[in-house]
DRENDO-1510 file (C-alpha; in Angstrom, 1 decimal, always signed):
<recs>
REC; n; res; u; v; w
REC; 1; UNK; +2.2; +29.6; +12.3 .
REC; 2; UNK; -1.1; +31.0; +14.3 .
REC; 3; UNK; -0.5; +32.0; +17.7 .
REC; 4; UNK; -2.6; +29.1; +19.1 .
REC; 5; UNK; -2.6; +25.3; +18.3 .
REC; 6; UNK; -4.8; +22.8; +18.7 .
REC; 7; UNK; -2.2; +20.1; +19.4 .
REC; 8; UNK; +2.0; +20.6; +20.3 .
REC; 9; UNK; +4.4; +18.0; +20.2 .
REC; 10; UNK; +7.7; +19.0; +22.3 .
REC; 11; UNK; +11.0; +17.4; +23.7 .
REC; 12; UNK; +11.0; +14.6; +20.7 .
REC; 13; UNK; +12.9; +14.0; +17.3 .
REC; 14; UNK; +11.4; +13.7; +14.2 .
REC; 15; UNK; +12.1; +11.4; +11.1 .
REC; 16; UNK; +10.3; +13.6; +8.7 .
REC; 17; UNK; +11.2; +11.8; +5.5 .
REC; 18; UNK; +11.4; +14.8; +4.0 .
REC; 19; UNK; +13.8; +14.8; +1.2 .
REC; 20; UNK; +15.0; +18.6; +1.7 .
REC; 21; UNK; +16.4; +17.6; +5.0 .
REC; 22; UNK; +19.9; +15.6; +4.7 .
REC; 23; UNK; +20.6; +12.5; +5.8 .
REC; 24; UNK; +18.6; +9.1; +4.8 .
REC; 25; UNK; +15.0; +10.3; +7.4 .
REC; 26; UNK; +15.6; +13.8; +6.9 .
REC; 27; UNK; +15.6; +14.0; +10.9 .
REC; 28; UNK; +15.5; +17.1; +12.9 .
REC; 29; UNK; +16.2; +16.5; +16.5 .
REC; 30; UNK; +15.0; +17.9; +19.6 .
REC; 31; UNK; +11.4; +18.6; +17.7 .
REC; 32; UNK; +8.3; +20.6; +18.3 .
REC; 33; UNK; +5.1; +19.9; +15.8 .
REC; 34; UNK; +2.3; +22.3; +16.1 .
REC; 35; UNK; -1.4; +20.7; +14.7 .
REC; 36; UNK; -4.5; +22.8; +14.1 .
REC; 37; UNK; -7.5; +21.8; +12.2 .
REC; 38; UNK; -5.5; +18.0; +11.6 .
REC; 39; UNK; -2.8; +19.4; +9.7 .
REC; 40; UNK; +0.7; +20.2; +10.7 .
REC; 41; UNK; +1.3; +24.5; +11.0 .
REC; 42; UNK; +4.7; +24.1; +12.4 .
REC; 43; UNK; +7.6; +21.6; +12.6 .
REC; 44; UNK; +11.4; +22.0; +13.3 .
REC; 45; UNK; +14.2; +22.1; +16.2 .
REC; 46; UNK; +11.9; +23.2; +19.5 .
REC; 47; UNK; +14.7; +26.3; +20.0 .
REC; 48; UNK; +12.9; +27.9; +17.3 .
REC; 49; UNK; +9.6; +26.9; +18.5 .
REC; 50; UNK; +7.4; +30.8; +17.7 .
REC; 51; UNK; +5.3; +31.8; +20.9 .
REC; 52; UNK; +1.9; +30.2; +21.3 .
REC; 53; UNK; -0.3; +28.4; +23.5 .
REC; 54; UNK; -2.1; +25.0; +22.7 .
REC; 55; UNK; -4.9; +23.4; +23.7 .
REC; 56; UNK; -2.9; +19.9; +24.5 .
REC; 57; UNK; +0.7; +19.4; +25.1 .
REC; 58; UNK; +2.4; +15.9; +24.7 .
REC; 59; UNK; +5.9; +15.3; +26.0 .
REC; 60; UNK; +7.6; +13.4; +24.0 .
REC; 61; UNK; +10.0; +12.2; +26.2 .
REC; 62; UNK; +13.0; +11.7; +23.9 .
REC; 63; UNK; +10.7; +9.9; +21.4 .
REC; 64; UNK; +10.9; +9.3; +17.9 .
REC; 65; UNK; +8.2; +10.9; +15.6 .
REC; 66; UNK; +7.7; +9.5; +12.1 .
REC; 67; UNK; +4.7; +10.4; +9.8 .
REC; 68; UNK; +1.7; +7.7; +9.7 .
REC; 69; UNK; +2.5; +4.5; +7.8 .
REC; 70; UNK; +1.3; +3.9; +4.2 .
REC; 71; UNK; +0.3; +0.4; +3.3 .
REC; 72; UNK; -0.1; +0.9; -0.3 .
REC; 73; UNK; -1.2; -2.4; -2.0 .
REC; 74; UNK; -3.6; -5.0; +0.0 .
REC; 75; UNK; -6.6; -6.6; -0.8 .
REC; 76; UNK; -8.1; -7.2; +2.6 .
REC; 77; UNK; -11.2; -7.6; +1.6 .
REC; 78; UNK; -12.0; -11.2; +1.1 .
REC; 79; UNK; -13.7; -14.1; +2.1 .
REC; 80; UNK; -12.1; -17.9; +3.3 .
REC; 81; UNK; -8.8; -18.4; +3.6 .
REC; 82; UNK; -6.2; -20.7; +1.5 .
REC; 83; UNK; -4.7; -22.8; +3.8 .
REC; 84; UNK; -5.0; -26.2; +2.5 .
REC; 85; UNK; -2.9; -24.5; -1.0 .
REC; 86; UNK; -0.1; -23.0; +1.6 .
REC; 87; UNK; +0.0; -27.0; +2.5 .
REC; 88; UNK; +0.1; -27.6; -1.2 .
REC; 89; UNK; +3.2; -25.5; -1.8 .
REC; 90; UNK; +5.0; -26.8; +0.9 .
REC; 91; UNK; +4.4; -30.2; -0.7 .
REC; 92; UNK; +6.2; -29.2; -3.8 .
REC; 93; UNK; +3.5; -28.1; -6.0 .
REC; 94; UNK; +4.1; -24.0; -7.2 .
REC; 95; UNK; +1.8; -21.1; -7.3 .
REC; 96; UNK; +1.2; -21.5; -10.7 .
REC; 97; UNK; +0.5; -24.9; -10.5 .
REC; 98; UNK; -2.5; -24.6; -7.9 .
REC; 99; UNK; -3.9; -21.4; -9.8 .
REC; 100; UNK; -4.1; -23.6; -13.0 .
REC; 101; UNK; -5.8; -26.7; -11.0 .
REC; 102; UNK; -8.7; -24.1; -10.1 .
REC; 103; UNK; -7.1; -22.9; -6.6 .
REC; 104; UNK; -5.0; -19.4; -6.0 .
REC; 105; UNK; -7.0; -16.1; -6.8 .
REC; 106; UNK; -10.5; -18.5; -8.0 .
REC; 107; UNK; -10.5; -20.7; -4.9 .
REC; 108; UNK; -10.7; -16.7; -3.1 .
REC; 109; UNK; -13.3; -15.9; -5.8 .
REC; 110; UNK; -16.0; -18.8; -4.9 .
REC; 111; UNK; -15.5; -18.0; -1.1 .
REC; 112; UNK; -16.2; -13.8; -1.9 .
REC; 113; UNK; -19.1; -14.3; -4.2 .
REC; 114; UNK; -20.5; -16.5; -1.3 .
REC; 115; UNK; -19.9; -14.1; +1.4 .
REC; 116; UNK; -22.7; -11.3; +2.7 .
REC; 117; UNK; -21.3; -8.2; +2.9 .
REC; 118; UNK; -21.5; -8.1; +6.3 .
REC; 119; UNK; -19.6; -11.3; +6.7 .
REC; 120; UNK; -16.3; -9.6; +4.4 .
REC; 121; UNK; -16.7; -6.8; +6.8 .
REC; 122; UNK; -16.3; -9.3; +10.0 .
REC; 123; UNK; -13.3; -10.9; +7.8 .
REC; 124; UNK; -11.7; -7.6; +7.3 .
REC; 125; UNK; -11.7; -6.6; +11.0 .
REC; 126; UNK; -9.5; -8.1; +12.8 .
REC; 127; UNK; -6.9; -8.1; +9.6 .
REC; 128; UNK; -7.4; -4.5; +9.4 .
REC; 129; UNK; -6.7; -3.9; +13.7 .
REC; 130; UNK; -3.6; -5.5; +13.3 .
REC; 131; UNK; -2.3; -3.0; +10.4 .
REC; 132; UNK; -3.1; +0.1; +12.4 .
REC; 133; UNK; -1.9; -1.1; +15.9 .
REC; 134; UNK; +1.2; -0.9; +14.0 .
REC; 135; UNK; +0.9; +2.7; +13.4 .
REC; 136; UNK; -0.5; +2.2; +9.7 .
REC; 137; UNK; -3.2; +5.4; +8.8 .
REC; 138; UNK; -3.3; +5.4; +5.2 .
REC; 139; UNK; -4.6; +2.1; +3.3 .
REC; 140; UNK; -5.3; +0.9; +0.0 .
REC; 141; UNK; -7.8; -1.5; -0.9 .
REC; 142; UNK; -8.0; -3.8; -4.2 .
REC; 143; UNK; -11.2; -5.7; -5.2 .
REC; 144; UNK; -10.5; -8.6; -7.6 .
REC; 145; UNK; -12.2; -11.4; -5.9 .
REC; 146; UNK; -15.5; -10.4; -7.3 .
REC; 147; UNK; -15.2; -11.1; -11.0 .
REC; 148; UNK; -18.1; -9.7; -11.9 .
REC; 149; UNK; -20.3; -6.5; -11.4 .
REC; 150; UNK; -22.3; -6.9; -8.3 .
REC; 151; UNK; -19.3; -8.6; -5.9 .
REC; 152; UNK; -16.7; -6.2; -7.3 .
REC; 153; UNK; -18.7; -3.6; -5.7 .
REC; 154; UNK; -19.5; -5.4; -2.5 .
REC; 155; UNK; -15.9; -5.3; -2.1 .
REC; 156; UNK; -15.5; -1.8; -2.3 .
REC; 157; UNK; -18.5; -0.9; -0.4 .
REC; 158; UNK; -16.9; -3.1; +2.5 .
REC; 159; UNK; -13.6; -1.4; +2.1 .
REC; 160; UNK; -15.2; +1.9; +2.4 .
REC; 161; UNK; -17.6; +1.3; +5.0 .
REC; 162; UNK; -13.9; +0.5; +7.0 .
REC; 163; UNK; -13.2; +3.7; +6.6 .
REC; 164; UNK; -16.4; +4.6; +8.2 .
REC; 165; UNK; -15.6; +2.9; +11.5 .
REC; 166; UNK; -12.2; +2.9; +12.1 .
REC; 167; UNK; -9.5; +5.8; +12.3 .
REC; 168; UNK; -7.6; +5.3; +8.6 .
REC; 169; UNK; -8.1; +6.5; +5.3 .
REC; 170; UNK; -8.6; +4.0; +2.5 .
REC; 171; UNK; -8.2; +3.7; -0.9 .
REC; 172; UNK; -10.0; +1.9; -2.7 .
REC; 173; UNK; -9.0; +0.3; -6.2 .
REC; 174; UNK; -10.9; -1.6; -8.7 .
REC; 175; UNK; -8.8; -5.0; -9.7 .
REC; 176; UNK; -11.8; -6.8; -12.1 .
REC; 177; UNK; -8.7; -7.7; -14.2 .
REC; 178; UNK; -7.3; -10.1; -11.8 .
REC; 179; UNK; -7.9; -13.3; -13.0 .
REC; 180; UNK; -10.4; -15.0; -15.6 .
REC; 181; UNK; -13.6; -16.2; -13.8 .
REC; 182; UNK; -14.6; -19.5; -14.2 .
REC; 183; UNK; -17.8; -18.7; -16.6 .
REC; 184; UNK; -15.2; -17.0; -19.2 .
REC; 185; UNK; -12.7; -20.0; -19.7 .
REC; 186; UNK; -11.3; -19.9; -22.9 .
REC; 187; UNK; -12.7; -16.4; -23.4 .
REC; 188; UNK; -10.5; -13.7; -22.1 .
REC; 189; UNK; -11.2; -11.0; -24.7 .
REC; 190; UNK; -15.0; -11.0; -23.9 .
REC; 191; UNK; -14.2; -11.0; -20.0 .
REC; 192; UNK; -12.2; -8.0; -20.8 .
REC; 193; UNK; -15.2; -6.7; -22.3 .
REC; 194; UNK; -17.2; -7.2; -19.5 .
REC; 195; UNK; -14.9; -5.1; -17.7 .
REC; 196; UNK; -14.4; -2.5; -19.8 .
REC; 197; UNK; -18.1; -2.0; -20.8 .
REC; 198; UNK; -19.9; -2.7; -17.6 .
REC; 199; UNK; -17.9; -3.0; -14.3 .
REC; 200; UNK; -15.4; -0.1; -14.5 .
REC; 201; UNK; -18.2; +2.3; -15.9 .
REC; 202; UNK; -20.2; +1.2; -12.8 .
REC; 203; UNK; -17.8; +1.5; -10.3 .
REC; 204; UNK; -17.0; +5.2; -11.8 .
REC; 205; UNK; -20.6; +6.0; -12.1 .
REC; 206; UNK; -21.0; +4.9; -8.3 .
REC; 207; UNK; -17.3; +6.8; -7.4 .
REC; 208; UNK; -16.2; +3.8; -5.7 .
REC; 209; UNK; -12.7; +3.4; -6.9 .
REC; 210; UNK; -9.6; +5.9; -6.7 .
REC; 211; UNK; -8.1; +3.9; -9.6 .
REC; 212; UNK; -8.2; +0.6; -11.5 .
REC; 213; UNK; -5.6; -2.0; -11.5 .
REC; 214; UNK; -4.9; -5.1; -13.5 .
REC; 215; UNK; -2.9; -8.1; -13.2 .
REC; 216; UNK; -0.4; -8.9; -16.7 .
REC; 217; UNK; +0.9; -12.2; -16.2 .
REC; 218; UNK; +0.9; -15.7; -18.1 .
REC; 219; UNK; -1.7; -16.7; -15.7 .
REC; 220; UNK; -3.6; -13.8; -15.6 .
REC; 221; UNK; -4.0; -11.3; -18.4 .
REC; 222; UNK; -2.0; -10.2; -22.0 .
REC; 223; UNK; -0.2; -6.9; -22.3 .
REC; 224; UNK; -2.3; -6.3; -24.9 .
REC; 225; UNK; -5.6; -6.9; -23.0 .
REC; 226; UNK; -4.3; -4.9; -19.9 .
REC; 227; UNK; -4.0; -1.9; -22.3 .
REC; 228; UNK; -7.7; -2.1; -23.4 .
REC; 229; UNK; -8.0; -2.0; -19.5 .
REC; 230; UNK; -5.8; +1.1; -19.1 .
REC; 231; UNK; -7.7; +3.1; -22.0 .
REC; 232; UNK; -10.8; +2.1; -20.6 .
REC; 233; UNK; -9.8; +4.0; -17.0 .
REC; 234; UNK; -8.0; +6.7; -18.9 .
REC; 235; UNK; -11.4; +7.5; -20.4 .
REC; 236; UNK; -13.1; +7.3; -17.0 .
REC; 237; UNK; -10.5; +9.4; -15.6 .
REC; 238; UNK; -9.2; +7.1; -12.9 .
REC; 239; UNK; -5.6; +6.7; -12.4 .
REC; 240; UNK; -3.9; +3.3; -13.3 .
REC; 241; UNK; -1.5; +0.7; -11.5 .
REC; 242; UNK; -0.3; -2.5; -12.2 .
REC; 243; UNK; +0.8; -6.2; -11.1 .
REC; 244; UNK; +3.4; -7.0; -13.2 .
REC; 245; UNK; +6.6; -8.8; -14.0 .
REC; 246; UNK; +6.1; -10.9; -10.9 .
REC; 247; UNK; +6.4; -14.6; -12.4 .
REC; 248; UNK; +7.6; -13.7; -15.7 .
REC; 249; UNK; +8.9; -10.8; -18.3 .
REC; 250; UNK; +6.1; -9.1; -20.5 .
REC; 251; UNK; +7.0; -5.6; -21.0 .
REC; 252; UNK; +4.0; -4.7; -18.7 .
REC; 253; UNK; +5.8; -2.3; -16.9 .
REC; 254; UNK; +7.0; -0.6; -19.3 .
REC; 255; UNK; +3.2; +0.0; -21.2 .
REC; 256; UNK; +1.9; +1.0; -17.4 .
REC; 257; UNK; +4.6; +3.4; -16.7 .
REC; 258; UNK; +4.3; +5.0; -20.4 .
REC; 259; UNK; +0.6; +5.0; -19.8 .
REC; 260; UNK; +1.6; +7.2; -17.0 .
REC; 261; UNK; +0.9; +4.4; -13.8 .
REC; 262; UNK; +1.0; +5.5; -10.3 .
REC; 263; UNK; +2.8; +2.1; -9.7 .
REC; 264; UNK; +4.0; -0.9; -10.5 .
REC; 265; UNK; +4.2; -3.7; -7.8 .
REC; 266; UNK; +6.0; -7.1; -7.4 .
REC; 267; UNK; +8.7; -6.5; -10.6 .
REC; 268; UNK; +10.9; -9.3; -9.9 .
REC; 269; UNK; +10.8; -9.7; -13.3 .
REC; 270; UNK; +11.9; -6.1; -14.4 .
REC; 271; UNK; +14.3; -5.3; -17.3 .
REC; 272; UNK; +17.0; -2.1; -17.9 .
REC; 273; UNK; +13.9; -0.6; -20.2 .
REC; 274; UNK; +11.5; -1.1; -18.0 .
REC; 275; UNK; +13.8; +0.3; -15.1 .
REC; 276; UNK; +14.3; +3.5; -17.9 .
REC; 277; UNK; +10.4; +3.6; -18.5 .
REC; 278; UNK; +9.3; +3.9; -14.5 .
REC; 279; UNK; +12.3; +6.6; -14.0 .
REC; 280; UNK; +11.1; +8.8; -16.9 .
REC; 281; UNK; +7.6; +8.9; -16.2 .
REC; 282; UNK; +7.5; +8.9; -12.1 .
REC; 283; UNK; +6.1; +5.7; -11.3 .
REC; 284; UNK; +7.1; +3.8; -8.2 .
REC; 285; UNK; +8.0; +0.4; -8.0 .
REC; 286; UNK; +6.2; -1.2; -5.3 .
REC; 287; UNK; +8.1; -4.4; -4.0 .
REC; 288; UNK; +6.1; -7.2; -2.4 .
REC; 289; UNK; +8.5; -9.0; -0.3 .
REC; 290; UNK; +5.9; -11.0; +1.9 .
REC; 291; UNK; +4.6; -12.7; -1.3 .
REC; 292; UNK; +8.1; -13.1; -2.2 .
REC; 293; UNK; +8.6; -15.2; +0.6 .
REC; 294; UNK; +5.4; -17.1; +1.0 .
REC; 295; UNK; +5.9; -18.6; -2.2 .
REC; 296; UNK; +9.8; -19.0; -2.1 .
REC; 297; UNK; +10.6; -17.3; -4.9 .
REC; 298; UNK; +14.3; -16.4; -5.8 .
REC; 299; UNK; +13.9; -13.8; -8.4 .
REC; 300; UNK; +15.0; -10.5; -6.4 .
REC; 301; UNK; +13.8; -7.4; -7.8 .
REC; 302; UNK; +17.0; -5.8; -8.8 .
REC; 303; UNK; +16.8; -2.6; -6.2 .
REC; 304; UNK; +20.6; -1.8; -7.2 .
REC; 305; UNK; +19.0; -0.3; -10.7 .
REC; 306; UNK; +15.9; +1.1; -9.2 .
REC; 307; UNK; +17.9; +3.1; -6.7 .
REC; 308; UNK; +20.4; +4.1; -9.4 .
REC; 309; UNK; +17.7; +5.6; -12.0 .
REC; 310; UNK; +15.9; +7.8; -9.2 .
REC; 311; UNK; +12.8; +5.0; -9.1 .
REC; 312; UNK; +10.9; +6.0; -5.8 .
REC; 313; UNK; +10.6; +2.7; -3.7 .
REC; 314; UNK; +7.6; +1.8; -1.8 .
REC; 315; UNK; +6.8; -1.1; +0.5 .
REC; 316; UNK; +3.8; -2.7; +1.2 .
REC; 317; UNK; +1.9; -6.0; +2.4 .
REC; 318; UNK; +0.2; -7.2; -0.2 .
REC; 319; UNK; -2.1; -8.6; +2.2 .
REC; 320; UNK; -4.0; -11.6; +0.5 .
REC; 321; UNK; -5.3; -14.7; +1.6 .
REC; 322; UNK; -3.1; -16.6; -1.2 .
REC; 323; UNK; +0.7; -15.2; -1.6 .
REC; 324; UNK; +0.8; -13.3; +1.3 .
REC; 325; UNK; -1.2; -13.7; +4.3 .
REC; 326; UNK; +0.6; -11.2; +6.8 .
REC; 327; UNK; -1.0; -8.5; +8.1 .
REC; 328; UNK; +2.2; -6.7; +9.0 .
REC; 329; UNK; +3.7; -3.8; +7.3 .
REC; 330; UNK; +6.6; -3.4; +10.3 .
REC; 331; UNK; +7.5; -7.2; +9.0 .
REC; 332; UNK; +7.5; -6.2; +5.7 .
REC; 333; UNK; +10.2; -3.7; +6.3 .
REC; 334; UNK; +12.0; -5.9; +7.9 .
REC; 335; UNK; +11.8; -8.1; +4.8 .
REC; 336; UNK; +12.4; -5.7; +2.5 .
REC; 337; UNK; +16.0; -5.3; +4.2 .
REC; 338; UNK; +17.0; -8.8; +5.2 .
REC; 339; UNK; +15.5; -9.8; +1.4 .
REC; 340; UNK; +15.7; -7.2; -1.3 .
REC; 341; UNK; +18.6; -5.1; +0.0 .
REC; 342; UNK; +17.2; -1.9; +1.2 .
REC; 343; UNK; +18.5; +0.8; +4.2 .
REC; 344; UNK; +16.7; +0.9; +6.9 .
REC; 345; UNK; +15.7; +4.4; +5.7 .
REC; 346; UNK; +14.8; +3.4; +2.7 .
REC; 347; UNK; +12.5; +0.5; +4.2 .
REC; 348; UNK; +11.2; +3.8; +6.3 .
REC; 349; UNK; +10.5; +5.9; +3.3 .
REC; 350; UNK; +8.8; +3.0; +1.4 .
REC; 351; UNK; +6.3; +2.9; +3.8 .
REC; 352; UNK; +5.5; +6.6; +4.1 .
REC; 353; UNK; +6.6; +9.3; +1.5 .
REC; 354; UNK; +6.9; +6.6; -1.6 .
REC; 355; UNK; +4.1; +4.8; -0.5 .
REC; 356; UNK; +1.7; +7.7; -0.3 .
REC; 357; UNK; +3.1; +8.5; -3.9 .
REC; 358; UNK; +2.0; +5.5; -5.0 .
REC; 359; UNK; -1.1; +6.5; -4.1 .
REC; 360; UNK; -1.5; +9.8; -5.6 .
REC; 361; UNK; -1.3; +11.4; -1.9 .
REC; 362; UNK; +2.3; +12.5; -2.2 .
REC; 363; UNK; +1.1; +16.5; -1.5 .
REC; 364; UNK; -1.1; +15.1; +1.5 .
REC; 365; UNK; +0.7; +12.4; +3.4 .
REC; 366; UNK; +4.0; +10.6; +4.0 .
REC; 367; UNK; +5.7; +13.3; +5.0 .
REC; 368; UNK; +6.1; +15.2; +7.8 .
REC; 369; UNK; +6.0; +18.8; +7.2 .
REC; 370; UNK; +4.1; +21.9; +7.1 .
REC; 371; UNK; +0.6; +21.7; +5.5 .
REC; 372; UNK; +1.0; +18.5; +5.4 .
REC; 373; UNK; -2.1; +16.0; +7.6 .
REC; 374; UNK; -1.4; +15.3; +10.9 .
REC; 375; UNK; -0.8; +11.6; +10.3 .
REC; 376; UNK; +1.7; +10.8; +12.9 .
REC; 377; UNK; +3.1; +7.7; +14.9 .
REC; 378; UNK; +5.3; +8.4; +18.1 .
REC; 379; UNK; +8.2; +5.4; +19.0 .
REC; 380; UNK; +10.1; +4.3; +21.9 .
REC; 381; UNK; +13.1; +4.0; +20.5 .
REC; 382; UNK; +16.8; +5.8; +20.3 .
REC; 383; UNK; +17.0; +5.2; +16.4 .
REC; 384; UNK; +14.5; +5.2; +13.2 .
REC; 385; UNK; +17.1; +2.0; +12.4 .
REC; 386; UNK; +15.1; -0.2; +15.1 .
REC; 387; UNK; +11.8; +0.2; +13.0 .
REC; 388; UNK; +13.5; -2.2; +10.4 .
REC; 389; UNK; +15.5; -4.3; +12.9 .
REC; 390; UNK; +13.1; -5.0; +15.1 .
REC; 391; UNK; +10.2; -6.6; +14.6 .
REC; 392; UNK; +7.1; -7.6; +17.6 .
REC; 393; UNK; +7.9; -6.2; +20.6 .
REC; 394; UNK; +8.4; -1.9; +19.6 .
REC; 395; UNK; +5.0; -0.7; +19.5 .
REC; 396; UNK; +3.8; +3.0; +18.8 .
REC; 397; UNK; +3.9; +4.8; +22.1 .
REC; 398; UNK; +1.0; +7.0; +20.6 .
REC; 399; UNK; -0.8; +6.9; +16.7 .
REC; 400; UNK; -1.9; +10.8; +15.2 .
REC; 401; UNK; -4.9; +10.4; +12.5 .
REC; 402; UNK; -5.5; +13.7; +11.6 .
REC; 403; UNK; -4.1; +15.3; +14.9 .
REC; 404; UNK; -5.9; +13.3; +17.0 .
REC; 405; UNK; -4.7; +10.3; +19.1 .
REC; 406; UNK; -6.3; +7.5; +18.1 .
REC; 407; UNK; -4.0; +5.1; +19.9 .
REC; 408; UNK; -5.8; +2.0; +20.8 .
REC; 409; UNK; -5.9; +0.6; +24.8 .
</recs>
């Protein structure tokens, strides 16, 4: 460590999450953290603290450290809202149902081809404040509302003009395989043309996507037309994730995770292969439990093998204006617990060190330790437990993005 810091951290503990140090957060207690130039230098018990002086000192008063949170699937960017179909449901009719009747992801689709880009940027706002008052600093993006070229890129322009204005990093990921637009019914093969030949080789060309995603379901797209999607990014050289297994079985997890996925998210659906197939080639399972419970489903993803194969775990919102409209990853922790069977720890680590593997940030994020970004959130509370158990009224006591406090109020 250099003998001067920009930032030190004293008299707190420190859920690290890293998964050298025993126990389920890899805590150290009575912690110091040294940050210069927005990365962490120095981290462990403060009686080994090295000599050095630093340009700010925060007490931590007994506090709980944790790195940043990751919310690793959302697709804020949208425009309306599906209220009238949440009705619906609770009328009797199912998610399937409503998509096939020309609601679900199209209804989203009609409103986001309407919408200026400055009016999805509006939208986004307040959906996005809410995420990081809760200590989130790392965000990922999907488009998918667009359905063809030019809105799929006034998606991710909006997601990464976010970035622009507000203190969290966001990646941004190209779903054009989401759903079949309206103009291609009866015609999936040429719409996966069109997205193979023209949007993903413009959203490469214009670098607005960190990877592409695609959704394999009955009411979506084949497992044999999400693997035209997957060579298609391979050749661009974007990384791949998937939506899969969520309503039904189609061995789309298994092609994604031999195609070497970052992810795949929802899985209700998973079998033992498909559980073998993640394991062997790293990719993470990334439940959903808030569009679990929006749409009442009762197919739990079946954690028990997951955890037993070595699957890393992640968490996230799956913010959405359809399945899941909650823009809360604390809740979703809480979900994942009460719902799908998790620790408290592991509800912790699926929304930091898993979560930035599901992003491809593993060696930057998630985690805190040396070299490492400074992407921290300070608690008031007497155990990492209560991030799980309690949900609305613990609220970061301070929020790190990149060593500086960015806490809001």
């Amino acid at each position: 460590m250099t003998e001067r810091c920009d930032l030190l951290l004293t008299n707190l503990h420190a859920a690290t999450m890293d998964p050298s140090i025993p126990g389920g957060y890899g805590a150290v207690e009575d912690a110091a953290v040294a940050v210069t130039g927005g990365r962490i230098v120095w981290i462990g018990p403060r009686r080994e603290l090295p000599e050095c002086t630093a340009d700010r000192v925060i007490d931590g008063e007994g506090q709980w450290l944790t790195p940043g949170l990751v919310d690793c699937h959302t697709h804020l960017v949208y425009g309306g809202h599906r209220a009238s179909e949440f009705a619906r449901r609770l009328g009797g009719e199912s998610y399937e149902e409503v998509a096939r009747s020309g609601g679900g992801i199209l209804s989203t689709v009609r409103a986001t081809r309407a919408a200026s880009a400055e009016q999805l940027y509006h939208a986004a706002e307040p959906r996005l404040r809410a995420l990081l008052a809760e200590g989130v600093t790392t965000l990922e993006v999907k488009s998918g509302y667009g359905l063809e070229l030019d809105t799929e890129l006034k998606q991710l322009r909006t997601a990464r003009r976010l970035a622009q204005h507000y203190p969290v990093d966001i990646v941004t990921t190209c779903l054009a395989a989401h759903a079949l637009p309206p103009e291609y019914d009866g015609r999936a093969d040429e719409y996966i043309d069109l997205v193979c030949e023209e949007i993903l080789p413009a959203v490469a060309r214009e670098q607005l996507a960190d990877a592409v995603d695609m959704f394999c379901e009955s009411i979506a797209f084949s497992v044999e037309q999400c693997q035209r999607v997957i060579d298609c990014a391979r050749e661009l050289d974007l990384p791949v994730k998937a939506h899969a297994e969520q309503l039904s079985s189609s061995g789309a997890t298994s092609m994604a995770a031999q195609a070497g996925a970052l992810s795949v998210d929802h899985i209700e659906y998973i079998t033992d292969m498909d559980v073998a197939a993640m394991a062997e080639n790293g990719t993470v399972a990334v439940l959903l439990p808030g569009a679990f419970y929006t749409l009442r489903e009762t197919r739990v993803p079946p954690v028990d093998k997951l955890r037993a194969s070595g699957v890393s775990i992640a968490l996230s919102t799956d913010l959405n204006p359809g399945s899941c409209p909650i823009a809360s990853l604390r809740l979703m922790m809480n979900m994942g617990c009460n719902l799908f069977g998790l620790t408290p720890a592991e509800a912790l680590a699926g929304v930091t060190r898993s979560a930035a593997r599901a992003l491809g940030l593993c060696c930057s994020r998630g985690v805190l330790r040396a070299g490492l970004r400074a992407d921290m959130v300070l608690w008031p509370m007497e155990t990492p437990d209560q991030l799980a158990y309690e949900y609305g009224a613990l609220k970061p006591a301070a929020i790190f993005f990149g060593g500086q406090n960015v806490t809001a109020g």
